[in-house]
KEMIRO-631490 format. One record per residue (C-alpha): x, y, z; residue in three letters. Coordinates in steps of 0.001 Angstrom, whole numbers, plus 500000, padded with zeros to 6 digits. Layout:
BEGIN
XYZALA...
% end
This chain:
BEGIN
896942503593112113UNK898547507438110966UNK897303510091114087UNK894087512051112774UNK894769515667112627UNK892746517191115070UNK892193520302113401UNK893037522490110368UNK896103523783111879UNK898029520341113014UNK896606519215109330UNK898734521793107817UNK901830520515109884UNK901244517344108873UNK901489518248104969UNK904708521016105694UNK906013517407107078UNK905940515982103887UNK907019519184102069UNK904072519992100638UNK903323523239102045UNK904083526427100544UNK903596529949101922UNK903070533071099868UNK903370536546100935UNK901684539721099971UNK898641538342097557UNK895995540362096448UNK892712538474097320UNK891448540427094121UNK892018538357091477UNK895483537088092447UNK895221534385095029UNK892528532577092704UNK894882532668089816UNK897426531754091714UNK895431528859092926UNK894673527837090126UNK898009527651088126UNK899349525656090939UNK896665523035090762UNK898063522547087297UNK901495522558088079UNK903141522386090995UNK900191521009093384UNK901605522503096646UNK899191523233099430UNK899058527195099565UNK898682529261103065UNK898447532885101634UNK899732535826104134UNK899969539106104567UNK897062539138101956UNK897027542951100201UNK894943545144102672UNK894945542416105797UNK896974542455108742UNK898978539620109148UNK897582536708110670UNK894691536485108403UNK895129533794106380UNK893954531191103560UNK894577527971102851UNK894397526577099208UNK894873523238097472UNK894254521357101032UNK893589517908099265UNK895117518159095947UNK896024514346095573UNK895823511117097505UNK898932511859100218UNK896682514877101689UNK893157513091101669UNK894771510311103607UNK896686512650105814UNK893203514486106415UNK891473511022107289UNK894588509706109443UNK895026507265107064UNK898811505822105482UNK899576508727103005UNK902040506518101106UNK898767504706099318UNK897587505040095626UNK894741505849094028UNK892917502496094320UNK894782501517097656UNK893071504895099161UNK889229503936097209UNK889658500364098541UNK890661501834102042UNK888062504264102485UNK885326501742100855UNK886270499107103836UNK885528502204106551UNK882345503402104559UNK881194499931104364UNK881177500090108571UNK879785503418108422UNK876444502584107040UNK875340500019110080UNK877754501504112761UNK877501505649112474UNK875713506112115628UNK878481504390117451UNK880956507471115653UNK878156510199116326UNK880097513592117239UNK881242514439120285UNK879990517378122026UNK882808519870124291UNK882163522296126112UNK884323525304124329UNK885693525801121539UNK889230528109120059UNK886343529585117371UNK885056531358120487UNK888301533509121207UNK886397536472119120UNK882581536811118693UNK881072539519116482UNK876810540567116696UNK875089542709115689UNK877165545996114254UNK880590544269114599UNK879798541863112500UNK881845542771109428UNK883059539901106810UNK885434542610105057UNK887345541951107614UNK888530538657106469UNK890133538629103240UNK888012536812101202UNK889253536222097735UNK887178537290094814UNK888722534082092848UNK887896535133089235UNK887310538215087145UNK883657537576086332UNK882803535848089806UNK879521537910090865UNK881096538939094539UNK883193537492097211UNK882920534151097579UNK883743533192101797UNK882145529995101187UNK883742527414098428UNK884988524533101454UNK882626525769103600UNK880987523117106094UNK876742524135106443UNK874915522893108791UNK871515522315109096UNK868821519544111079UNK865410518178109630UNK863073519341111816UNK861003516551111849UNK863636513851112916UNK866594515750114207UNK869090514728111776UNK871865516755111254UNK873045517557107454UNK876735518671106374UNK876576520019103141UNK879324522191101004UNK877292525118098963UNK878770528506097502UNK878050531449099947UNK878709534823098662UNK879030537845100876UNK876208540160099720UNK877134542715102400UNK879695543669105147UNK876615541349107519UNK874820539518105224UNK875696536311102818UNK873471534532100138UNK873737530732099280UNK872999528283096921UNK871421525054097608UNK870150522968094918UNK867562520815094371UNK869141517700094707UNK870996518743098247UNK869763517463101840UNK870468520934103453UNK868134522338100535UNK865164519907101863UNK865339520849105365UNK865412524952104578UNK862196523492102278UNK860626522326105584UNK861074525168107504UNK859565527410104682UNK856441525380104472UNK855852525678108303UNK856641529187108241UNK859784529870110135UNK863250530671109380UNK865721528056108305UNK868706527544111289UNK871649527273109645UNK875374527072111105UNK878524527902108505UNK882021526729109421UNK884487528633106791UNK887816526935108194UNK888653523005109587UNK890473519993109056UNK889393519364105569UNK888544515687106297UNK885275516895106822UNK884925518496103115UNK885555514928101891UNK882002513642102879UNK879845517431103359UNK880723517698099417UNK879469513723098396UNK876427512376098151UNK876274510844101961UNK873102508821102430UNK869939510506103320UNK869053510357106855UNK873050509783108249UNK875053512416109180UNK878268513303107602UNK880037513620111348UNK879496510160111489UNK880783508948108805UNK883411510939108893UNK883833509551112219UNK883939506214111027UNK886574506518108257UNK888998507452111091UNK887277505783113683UNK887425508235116020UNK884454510668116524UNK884435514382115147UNK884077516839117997UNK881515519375118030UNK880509522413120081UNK876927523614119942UNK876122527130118727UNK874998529029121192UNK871988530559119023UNK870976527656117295UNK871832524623118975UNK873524523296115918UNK876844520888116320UNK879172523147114741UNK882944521818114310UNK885047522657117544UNK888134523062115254UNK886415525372113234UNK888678529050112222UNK885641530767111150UNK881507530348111894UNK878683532175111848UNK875310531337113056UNK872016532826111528UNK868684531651109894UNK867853531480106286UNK865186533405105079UNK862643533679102524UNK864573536795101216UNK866470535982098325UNK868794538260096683UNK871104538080093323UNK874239535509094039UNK876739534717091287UNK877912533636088545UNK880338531777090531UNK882859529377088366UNK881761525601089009UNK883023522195089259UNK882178521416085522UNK884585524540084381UNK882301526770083455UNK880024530105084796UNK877374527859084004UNK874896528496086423UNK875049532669085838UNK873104535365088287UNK870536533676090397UNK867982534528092660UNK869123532371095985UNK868307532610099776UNK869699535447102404UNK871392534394105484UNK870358536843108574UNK873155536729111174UNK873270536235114447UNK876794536255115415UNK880121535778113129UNK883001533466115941UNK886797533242114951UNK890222532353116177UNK893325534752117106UNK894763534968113173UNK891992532765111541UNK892474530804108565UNK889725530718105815UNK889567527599103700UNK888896528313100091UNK888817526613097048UNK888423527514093706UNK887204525662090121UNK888214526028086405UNK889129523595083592UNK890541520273084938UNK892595519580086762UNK891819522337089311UNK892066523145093248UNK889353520476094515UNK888668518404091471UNK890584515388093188UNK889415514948096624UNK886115513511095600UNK887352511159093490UNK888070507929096077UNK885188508864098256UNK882474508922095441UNK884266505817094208UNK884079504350097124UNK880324505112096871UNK879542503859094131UNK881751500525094691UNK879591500024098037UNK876237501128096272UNK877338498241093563UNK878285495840095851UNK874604496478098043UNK872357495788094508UNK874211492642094436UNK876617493154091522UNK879111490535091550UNK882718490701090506UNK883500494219091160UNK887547494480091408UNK887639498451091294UNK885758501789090674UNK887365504830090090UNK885401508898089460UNK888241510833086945UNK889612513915087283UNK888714514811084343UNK885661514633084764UNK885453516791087890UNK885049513679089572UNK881476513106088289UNK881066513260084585UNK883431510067083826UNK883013507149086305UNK884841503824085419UNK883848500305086791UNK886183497095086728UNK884532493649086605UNK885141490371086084UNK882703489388084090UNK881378485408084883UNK877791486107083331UNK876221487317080247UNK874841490744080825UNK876867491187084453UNK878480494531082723UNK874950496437081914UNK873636495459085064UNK877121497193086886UNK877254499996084620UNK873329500725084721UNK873182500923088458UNK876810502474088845UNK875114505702086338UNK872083505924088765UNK873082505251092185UNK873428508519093686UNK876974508852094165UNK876821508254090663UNK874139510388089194UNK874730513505090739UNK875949515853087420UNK876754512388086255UNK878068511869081893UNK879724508721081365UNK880345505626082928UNK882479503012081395UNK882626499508082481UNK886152497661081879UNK887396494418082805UNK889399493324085628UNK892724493544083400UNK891959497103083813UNK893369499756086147UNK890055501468086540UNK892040504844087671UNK894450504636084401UNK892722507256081705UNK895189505482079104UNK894493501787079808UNK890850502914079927UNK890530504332076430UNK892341501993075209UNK889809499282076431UNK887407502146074868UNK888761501857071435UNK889778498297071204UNK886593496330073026UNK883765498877072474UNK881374498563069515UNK879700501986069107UNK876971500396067256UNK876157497735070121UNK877660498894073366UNK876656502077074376UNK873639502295076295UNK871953505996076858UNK869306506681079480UNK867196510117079003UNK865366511941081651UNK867142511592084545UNK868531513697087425UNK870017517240085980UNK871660520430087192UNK870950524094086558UNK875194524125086825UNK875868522154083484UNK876579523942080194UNK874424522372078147UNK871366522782080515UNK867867524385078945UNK867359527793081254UNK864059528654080842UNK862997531868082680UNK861119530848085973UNK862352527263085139UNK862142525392089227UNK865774523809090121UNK863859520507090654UNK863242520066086710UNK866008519864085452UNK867089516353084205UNK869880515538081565UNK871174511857079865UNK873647509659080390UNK876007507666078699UNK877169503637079556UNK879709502372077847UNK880998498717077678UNK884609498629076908UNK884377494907078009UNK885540491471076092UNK882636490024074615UNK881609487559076879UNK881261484675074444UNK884798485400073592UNK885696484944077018UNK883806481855077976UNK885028480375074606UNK888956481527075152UNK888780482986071906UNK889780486631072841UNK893021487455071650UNK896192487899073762UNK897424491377074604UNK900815492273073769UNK903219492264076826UNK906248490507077785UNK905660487480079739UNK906002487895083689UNK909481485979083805UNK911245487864081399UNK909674491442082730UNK910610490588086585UNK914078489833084832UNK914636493060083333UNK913232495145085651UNK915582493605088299UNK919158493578085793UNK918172497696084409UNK916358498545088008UNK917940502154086973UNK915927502521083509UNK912756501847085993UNK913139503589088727UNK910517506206089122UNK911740510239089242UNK911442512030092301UNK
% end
């Protein structure tokens, strides 16, 4: 097994090992490192640490594009970064599949300090200016210091301990408002504390090993924490300090945390650009954050991230965990014959999921792509989901629509299902003044790009064109040169 990084620091060694690591001097955080961000997610995909940022001594830093393909989310999870797409989704489904029964054996580990503590700010020191948080886009509504932020929250009722990724925006030099939709865990526990009265804890980590990003921004069962399953994918338990206001288990390789409560005060936050590639969501009323104390390292490093049309800074990480997901949420209903799952890029990793079967029953493909569309991993801001068979590289966009175009009737094989689970974030949502974030619901598409199964049973589908195996291992051994991939 590849040595876990501990923390976001020995992470970013591990990618300047593999000469992915770039470091830019002398950005503005105006405007400038988000553009820059975002042209390199569509070009060059380097991992940016941005320096000497306009107006910031140096030593203040950011980190960019921290799991930009499947080499850094499997250097982030101490796992073999040499793997593929489906190698990594078939990896991290094998862990996940252990995480579900065994999490409480990879509960975090609590230590007595933490770096984070070097500097603590209260009260009239507390100044997030200081900290050069980008505004990432011209229309953004503020500075955003949360976009792979790590918030942390516990249900009062049980004790259990949410990570969840939401957009924080600094309202003022000491204050921060968030947004928590309906649909998130962290959102039900602030709910809980509201209806008994009291402030919401709440615990913000703004900088660590990114690993943790890959579950607090996924649709991790209700009721588990995302430490442990974190824990679990690298089998080795995430350490954890606890705040000294709240009690919360707050990363101990964390850059930059604050502790606080959330309020019933809610101020203006966004428009913010989302995962879908839009300012969809506009200028909302969302909940303030009152802080308690702001903790950081000597020359802290704020993780950021940033959205925009695919492919952008963070639309790749959660593609092989909330395939992995869905795979394990198939394979739990009892759907035989899965060979592969894979969420698209394109579709910001939620919008266009595609399932591979091997189909040994009539009607096996509407049962897989029904419950792939509404398990949760797969319903959250959910489109599309296309079923193909197992001739199919479920993570290949081209072999995919060509199974599309070649083995779907329109007529016959798409299935739509109205009415379920929505998102004030999409485009093409109905804003209604006053409108609750728990009503919104939107449709979804299944589409069977499958053989028809009395085709297949009968042996009456026809060939596909290819060269027969002896003859391709032939050439691709005598012209090895014509083959060979580019570096």
């Amino acid at each position: 097994m590849v040595e876990v990084t501990k923390d976001l620091r020995s992470f970013i060694e591990g990618i300047e090992k593999i000469g992915l690591l770039k470091t830019v001097k002398g950005a503005d955080w105006d405007l400038e490192i988000g553009a820059i961000t975002d042209t390199n997610s569509k070009s060059n995909k380097y991992t940016l640490l941005f320096d000497d940022v306009k107006g910031y001594p140096k030593g203040f830093r950011v980190l960019t594009g921290a799991l930009l393909d499947s080499r850094r989310v499997s250097t982030a999870l101490g796992l073999d970064n040499a793997m593929n797409n489906m190698q990594l989704t078939t990896a991290i489904r094998d862990r996940l599949r252990n995480a579900a029964s065994d999490h409480e054996k990879y509960k975090p580990k609590v230590v007595g300090s933490a770096p984070v503590l070097e500097n603590t700010d209260r009260g009239d020191k507390i100044d997030f200016f200081k900290f050069p948080i980008p505004k990432w886009f011209k229309h953004d509504g503020g500075r955003y210091i949360g976009t792979a932020d790590a918030v942390i929250t516990r249900d009062p009722d049980i004790g259990w301990v949410n990570v969840g990724t939401y957009r924080v925006m600094v309202k003022s030099k000491n204050s921060l408002v968030m947004l928590m939709e309906a649909s998130r865990h962290g959102r039900t526990h602030y709910q809980k504390y509201l209806e008994a009265g009291k402030p919401c804890p709440v615990a913000i980590s703004f900088g660590h090993n990114p690993g943790l990003n890959l579950f607090s921004a996924n649709e991790v069962p209700e009721g588990v924490s995302e430490y442990n399953f974190l824990g679990a994918v690298r089998q080795k338990p995430v350490e954890v300090f606890n705040g000294p206001v709240t009690g919360l288990p707050i990363p101990a390789d964390s850059e930059i945390a604050i502790e606080g409560y959330i309020t019933e005060e809610k101020a203006d936050e966004g428009p913010l650009g989302e995962f879908m590639g839009y300012y969809a969501g506009g200028k909302m009323l969302n909940p303030v954050i009152k802080i308690e104390a702001v903790y950081y390292r000597n020359e802290p490093i704020l993780l950021g991230t940033c959205a925009g049309k695919p492919p952008y800074d963070y639309s790749y990480f959660r593609c092989p965990i909330r395939a992995a997901l869905i795979w394990n949420a198939l394979d739990s209903s009892g759907i035989s014959g899965v060979k592969g799952v894979w969420c698209h890029e394109e579709g910001y990793s939620r919008a266009f999921t595609t399932v591979s079967i091997k189909q040994s029953f009539g009607g096996q493909a509407v049962m897989a792509g029904h419950i792939a569309s509404q398990s949760r991993p797969g319903a959250v801001a959910g489109r599309y989901t296309v079923v193909v068979d197992d001739d199919i590289d479920p993570s290949n966009l081209n072999d995919v629509v060509w199974a599309m175009c070649s083995r779907n009737d329109p007529a016959t094989g798409i299935d739509i299902i109205n009415n379920t689970m929505g998102t004030p974030l999409d485009p093409i949502s109905k804003h209604v003044e006053g409108k609750d974030l728990l009503e919104y619901t939107s449709s979804r598409a299944v589409i069977y790009a499958v053989k028809p199964f009395e085709k297949i049973i009968k042996k009456t589908f026809p060939d596909v064109v290819r060269p027969d195996e002896e003859t391709d291992k032939k050439v691709r051994e005598k012209f090895a040169d014509l083959f060979t991939a580019k570096k």
